[in-house]
ZAMARGU-4260 file (C-alpha; in steps of 0.2 Angstrom, whole numbers, plus 5000, padded with zeros to 4 digits):
<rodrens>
0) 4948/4978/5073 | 4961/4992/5073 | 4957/5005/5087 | 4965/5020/5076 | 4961/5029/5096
5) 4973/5020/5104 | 4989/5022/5098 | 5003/5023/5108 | 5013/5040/5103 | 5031/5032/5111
10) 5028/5017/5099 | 5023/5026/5082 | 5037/5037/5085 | 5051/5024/5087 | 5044/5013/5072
15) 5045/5030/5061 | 5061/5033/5067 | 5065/5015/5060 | 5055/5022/5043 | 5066/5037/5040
20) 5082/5028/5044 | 5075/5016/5030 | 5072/5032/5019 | 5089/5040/5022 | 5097/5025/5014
25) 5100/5014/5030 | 5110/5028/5040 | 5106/5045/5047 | 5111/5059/5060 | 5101/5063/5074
30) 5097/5080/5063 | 5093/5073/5050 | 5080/5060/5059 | 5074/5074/5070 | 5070/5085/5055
35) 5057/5069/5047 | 5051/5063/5065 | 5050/5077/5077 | 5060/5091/5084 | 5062/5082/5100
40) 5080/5078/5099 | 5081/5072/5119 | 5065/5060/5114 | 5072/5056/5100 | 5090/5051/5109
45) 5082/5041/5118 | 5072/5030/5110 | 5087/5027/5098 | 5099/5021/5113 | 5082/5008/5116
50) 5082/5004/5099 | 5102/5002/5100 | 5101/4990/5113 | 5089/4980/5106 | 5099/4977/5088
55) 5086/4985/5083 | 5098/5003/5078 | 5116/5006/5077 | 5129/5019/5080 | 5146/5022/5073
60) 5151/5043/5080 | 5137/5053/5076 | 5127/5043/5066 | 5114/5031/5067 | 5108/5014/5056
65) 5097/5001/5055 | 5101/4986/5065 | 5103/4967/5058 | 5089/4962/5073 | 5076/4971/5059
70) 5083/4958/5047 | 5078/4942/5059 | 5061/4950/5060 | 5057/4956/5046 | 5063/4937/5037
75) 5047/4929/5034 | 5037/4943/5029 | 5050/4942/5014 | 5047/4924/5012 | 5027/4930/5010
80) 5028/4944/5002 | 5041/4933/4987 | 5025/4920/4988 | 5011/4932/4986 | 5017/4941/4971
85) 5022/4922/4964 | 5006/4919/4966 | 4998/4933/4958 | 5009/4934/4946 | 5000/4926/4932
90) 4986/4942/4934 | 4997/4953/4935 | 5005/4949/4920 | 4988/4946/4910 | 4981/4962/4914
95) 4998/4972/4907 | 4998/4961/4891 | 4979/4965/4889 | 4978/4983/4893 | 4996/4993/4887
100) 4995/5003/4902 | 5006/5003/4919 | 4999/4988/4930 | 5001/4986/4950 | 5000/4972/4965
105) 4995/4978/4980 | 4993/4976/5000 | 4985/4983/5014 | 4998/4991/5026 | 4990/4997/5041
110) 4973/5005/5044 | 4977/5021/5030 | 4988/5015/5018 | 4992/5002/5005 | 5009/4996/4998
115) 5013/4993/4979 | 5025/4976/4980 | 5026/4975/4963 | 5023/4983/4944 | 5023/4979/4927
120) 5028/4998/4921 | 5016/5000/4902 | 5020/5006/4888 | 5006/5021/4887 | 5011/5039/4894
125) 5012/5035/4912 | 5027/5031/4921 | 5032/5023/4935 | 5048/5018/4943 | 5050/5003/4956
130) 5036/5003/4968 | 5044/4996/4982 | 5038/5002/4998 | 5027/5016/4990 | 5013/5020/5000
135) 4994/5028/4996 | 4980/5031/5007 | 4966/5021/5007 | 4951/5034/5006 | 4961/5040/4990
140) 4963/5028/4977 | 4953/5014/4969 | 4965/5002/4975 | 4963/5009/4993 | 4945/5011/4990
145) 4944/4992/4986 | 4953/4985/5001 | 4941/4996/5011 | 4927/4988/5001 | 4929/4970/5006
150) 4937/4972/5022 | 4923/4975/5035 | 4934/4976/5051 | 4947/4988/5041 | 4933/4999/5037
155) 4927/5000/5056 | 4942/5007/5060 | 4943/5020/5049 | 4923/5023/5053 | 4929/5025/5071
160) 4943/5038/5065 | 4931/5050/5058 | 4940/5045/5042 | 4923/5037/5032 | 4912/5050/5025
165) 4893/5049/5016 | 4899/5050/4999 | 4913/5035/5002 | 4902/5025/5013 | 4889/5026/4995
170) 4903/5024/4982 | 4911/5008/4995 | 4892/5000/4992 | 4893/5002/4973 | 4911/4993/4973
175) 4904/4976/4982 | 4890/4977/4972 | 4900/4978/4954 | 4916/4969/4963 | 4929/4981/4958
180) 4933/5000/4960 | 4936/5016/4949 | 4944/5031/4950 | 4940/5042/4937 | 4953/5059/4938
185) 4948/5059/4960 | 4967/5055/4964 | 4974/5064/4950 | 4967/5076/4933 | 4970/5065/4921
190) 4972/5048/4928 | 4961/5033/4927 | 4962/5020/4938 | 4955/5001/4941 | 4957/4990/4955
195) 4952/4972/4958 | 4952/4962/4972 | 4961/4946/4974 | 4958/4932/4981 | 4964/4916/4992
200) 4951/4906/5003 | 4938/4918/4999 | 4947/4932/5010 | 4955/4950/5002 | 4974/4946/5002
205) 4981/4958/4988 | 4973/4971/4974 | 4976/4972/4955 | 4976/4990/4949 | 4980/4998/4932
210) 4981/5017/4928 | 4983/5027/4913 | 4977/5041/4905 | 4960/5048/4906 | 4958/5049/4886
215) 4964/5028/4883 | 4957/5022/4899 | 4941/5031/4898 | 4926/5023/4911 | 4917/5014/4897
220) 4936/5006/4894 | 4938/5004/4911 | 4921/4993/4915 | 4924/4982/4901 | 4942/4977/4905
225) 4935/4974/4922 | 4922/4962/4915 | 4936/4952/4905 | 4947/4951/4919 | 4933/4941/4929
230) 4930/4932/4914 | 4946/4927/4908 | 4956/4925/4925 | 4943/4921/4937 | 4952/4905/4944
235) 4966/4918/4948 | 4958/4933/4956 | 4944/4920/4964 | 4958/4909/4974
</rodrens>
């Protein structure tokens, strides 16, 4: 279990630094990293000269980049993350053909967020662009909601945090009950979601979600694509 009480600030602050080098295209100033991480510039020098050494950052003048070292590491969580969607490709697929609407894969990155890997954009009024390192909190989203569900040492964590009120602790019973979660216009007016968990050696690797509009994807909609999902690609979902 994640103890969300102990984390060490040094840590999260050089791994976000990492994040908005990523999110400024690769290479950034120290003002420009300071403004998305912190104020701090003499901290924030400093943990850039460690990251540096390591090969972890590079310099060139005044600006900074992300290091090939992150490559190396960061090698065979490509190699899963290519074999996961392979793998859940087939749902994926099925559900967009079925339903018309915008469909999503999805993982659990850390203790309050999950991360869209991949999407199958529909052709209903709802738009998305590549969802590529997009995250969403947990507590928010059906999808979230889900992986909070079925995931008894994730959802310690966030207990823990003070982060797991009455109402979601009752609505995350109903979801192991019924097997899958809806969000009917709580993240957004409007928007209806669905998520599914998926599957492999009985364990909760990855989510399948669909959103759309309120008015097509209405709840009665909604339970009964659920139920033929089950039906229809239950050696899929049930790996």
């Amino acid at each position: 279990m994640i103890d969300e009480n102990k984390r060490i600030q040094s840590v999260e602050r050089a791994l976000l630094l990492l994040e908005a080098l990523a999110a400024e295209g690769g290479e950034a100033r120290l003002t420009d990293l300071a403004e998305r991480v912190g104020p701090n510039k003499s901290t924030l020098h400093g943990l850039l000269n460690t990251l540096a050494a390591m090969g972890y950052v590079t310099r060139r003048g005044t600006r900074y980049g992300l290091g090939l070292r992150i490559r190396e590491i960061a090698q065979p969580l490509a190699d899963q993350d290519l074999e996961l969607k392979e793998r859940f490709a087939p749902a994926l697929e099925g559900l967009a053909k079925r339903c018309g609407e915008t469909c999503y894969l999805a993982v659990p990155c850390g203790s309050r967020e999950y991360l869209y890997v991949d999407a199958i954009e529909g052709a209903g009024s709802l738009r998305f662009g590549s969802p590529r390192g997009l995250r969403e909190g947990l507590t928010t989203s059906a999808i979230g909601k889900v992986f909070l569900a079925f995931n008894p040492d994730l959802l310690r964590s966030l207990r823990r945090a003070d982060k797991v009120g009455a109402a979601l602790e009752t609505e995350l019973k109903e979801i192991v009950e019924v097997g899958y979660a809806l969000d009917l216009e709580q993240a957004e007016p409007g928007l209806n979601c669905l998520a599914i968990p998926l599957r492999r050696h009985g364990r909760v690797e990855a989510a399948l979600g669909v959103a759309g509009s309120s008015k097509i994807l209405d709840e009665p909609t909604l339970n009964r694509l659920a139920r033929q999902v089950f039906k229809e690609m239950f050696d899929i979902i049930k790996l």
